[in-house]
C-alpha positions in Angstrom: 0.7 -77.8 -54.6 1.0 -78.2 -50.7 4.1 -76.1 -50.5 2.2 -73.5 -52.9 -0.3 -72.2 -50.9 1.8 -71.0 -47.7 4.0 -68.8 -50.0 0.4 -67.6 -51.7 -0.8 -66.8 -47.8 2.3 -64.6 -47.5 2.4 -62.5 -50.6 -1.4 -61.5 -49.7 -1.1 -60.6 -46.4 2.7 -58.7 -47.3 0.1 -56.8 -49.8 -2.6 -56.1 -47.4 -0.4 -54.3 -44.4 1.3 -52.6 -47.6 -2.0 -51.0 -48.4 -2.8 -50.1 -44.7 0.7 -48.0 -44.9 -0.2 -46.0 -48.1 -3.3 -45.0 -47.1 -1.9 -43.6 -43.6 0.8 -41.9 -45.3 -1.8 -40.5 -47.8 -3.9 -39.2 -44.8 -1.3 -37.5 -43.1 -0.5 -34.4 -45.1 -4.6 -33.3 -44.7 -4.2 -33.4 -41.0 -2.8 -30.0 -41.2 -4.8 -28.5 -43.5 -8.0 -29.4 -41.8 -6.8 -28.3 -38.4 -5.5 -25.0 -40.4 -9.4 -24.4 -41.8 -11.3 -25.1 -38.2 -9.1 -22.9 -35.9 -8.0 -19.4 -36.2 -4.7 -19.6 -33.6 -3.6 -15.9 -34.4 -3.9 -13.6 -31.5 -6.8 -11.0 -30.8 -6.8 -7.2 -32.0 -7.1 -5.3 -29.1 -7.5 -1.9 -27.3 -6.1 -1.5 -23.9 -6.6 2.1 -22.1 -6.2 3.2 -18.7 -8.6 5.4 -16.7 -8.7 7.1 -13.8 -11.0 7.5 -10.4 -11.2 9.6 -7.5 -13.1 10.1 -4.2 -12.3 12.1 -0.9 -12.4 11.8 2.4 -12.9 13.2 5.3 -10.5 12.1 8.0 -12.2 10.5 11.5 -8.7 9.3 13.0 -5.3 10.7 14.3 -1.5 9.0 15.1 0.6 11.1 16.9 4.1 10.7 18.0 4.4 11.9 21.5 8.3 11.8 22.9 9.4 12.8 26.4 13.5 13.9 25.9 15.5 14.4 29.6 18.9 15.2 29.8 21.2 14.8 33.3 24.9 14.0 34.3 23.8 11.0 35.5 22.5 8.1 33.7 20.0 7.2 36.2 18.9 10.2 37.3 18.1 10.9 33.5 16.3 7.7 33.2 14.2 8.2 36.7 13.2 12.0 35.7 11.8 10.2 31.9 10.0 7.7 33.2 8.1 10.1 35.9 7.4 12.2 33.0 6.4 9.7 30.9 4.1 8.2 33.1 2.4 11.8 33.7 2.1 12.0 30.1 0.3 8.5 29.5 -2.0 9.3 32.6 -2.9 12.8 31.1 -3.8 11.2 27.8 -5.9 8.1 29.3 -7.8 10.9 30.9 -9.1 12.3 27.9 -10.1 9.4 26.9 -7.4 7.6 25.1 -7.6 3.9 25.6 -4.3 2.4 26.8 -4.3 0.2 24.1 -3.6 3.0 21.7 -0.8 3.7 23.4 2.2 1.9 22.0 5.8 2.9 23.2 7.7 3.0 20.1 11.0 3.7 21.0 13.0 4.0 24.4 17.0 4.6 24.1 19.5 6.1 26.7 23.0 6.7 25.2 26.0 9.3 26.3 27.0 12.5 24.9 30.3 14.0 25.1 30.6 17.6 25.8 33.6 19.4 24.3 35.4 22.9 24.3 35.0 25.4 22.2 38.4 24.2 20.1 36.3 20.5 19.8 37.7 18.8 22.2 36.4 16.6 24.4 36.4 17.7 28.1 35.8 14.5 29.4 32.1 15.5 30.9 29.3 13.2 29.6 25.5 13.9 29.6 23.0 11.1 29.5 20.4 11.4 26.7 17.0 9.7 27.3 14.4 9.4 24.8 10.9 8.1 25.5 8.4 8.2 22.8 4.7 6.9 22.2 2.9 6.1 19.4 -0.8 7.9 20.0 -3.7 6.5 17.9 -6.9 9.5 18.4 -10.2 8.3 17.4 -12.4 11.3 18.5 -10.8 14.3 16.8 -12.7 16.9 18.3 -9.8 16.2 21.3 -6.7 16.7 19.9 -6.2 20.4 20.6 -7.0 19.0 24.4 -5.1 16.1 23.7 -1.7 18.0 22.5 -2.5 20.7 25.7 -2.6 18.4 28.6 0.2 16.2 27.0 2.7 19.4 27.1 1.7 20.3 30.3 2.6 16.8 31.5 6.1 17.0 30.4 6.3 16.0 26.7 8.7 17.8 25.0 8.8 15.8 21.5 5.9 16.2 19.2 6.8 14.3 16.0 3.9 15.1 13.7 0.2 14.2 13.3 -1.4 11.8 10.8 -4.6 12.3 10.1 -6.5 9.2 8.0 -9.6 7.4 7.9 -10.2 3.9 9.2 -12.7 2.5 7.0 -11.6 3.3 3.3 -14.4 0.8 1.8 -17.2 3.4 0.5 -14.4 5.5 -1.2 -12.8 2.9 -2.7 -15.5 1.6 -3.9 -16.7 5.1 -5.5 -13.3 5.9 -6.6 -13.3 1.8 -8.3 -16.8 3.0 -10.3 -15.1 6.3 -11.7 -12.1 5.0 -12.7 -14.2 2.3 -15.2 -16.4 4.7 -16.4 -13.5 6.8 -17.2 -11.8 4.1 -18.9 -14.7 3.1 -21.2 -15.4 6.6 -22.0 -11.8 6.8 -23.5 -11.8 2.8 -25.0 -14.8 4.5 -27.1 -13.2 7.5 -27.9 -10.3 5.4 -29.5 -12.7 2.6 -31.1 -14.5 5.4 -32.8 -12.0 7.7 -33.9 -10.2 4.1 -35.3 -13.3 3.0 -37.0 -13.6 -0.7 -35.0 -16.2 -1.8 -32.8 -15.6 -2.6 -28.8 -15.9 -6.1 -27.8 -16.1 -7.6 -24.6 -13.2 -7.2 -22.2 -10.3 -9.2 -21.8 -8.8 -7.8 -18.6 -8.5 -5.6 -15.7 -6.4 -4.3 -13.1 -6.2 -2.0 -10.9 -4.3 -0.4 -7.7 -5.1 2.6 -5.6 -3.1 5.4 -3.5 -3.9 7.6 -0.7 -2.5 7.8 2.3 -2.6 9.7 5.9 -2.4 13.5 6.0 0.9 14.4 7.7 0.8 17.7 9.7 4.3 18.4 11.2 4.7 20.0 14.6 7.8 20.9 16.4 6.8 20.7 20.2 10.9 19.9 21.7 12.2 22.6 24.0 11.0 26.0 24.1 8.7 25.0 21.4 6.7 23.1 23.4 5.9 26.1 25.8 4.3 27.9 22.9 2.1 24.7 22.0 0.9 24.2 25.5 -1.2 28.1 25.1 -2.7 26.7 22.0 -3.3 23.9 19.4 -5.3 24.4 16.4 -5.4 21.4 14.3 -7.3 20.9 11.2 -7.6 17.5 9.9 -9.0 18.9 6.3 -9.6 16.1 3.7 -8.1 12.9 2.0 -7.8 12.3 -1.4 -8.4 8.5 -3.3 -6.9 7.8 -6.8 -7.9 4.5 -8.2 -5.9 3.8 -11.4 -7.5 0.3 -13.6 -6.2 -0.4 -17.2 -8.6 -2.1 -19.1 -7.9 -4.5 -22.1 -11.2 -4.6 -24.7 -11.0 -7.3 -27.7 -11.7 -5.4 -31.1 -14.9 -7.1 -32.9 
């Protein structure tokens, strides 16, 4: 009877942890099926548009490129007569009121130029090429006629181009921002209603803007400089500011 009662001990507990299995293999297959019921995983109907805003400007700053070009036989006599001229152009702009911070030498280069025959060929003569030019930022543009004068009476001969643009873009941006929403809900209703669904509540938005300085081109090298000394009119017109923002609504 002693020996009996381990082997009894056994079977029941070899019963027990046989019950404990079946009934987690019976759980199992609902775990799906309850998580199926409780969560809807498929992805949202949507509308996604994209509107438009602008705003314009008008401009209340200038870059100009101002160059001083020499030519000479010899290299340093090309260089001396430059930088002379150069230094009467920065002088004549600083007394207009330009502060000498806003005058940034962008490029300085010296380099030889053969001179040949009529038949292309080279004669063995060499003139030295000197090129000094400024980068001009103009923050009072009621000047710049002035500005352009006195620096082609000082001796610059190389007038790149202006650039007119405005130096706080925060206001107009933020106008332009505001028309380019409206714009896009106007059209995410226009498509909700002609599709028969309801707008939700937005999902995303993005957005990027473009505008950028007015370029005005003027040729002042050579002779052409003459002609601009008598007189400048410059006109710095207006800027224009497109915002662009596409807009993602959830479909109720």
């Amino acid at each position: 009877m002693r020996k009996q009662l381990p082997v009894l001990i056994i079977i029941l507990m070899l019963s027990t942890l046989l019950s404990a299995c079946a009934g987690v293999a019976a759980a199992q297959p609902l775990a799906p099926a309850l998580q199926t019921d409780s969560e809807d995983t498929s992805p949202p109907r949507t509308i996604s548009v994209s509107g438009s805003g602008l705003a314009y400007l008008t401009p209340d700053i200038a870059y100009i490129n101002i160059g001083v070009h020499t030519e000479n036989k010899d290299a340093a006599e090309a260089v001396s007569d430059n930088n002379i001229r150069s230094n009467e152009v920065s002088d004549a702009l600083q007394a207009l009121g330009i502060d000498e911070k806003d005058i940034q030498t962008t490029n300085f280069s010296i380099y030889p130029q053969p001179e040949y025959d009529s038949d292309g060929i080279a004669t063995g003569k060499i003139t030295y090429i000197v090129d000094n030019t400024v980068f001009v930022t103009v923050r009072e543009l009621d000047v710049l006629g002035d500005l352009l004068n006195a620096a082609v009476s000082a001796g610059a001969n190389s007038i790149n181009g202006i650039q007119f643009d405005v130096e706080d873009k925060t206001a107009a941006l933020s106008i332009a921002r505001k028309s380019a929403v409206e714009n896009a809900q106007v059209i995410a209703e226009e498509l909700a209603e002609t599709s028969g669904v309801t707008l939700g509540e937005i999902l995303s938005i993005t957005t990027y803007s473009s505008g950028s300085p007015t370029p005005v081109y003027l040729d002042g090298r050579g002779g052409g400089a003459a002609v601009m000394a008598e007189s400048v009119p410059v006109s710095p017109g207006q800027m224009s500011i497109n915002v662009q923002v596409n807009v993602v609504y959830k479909i109720r």
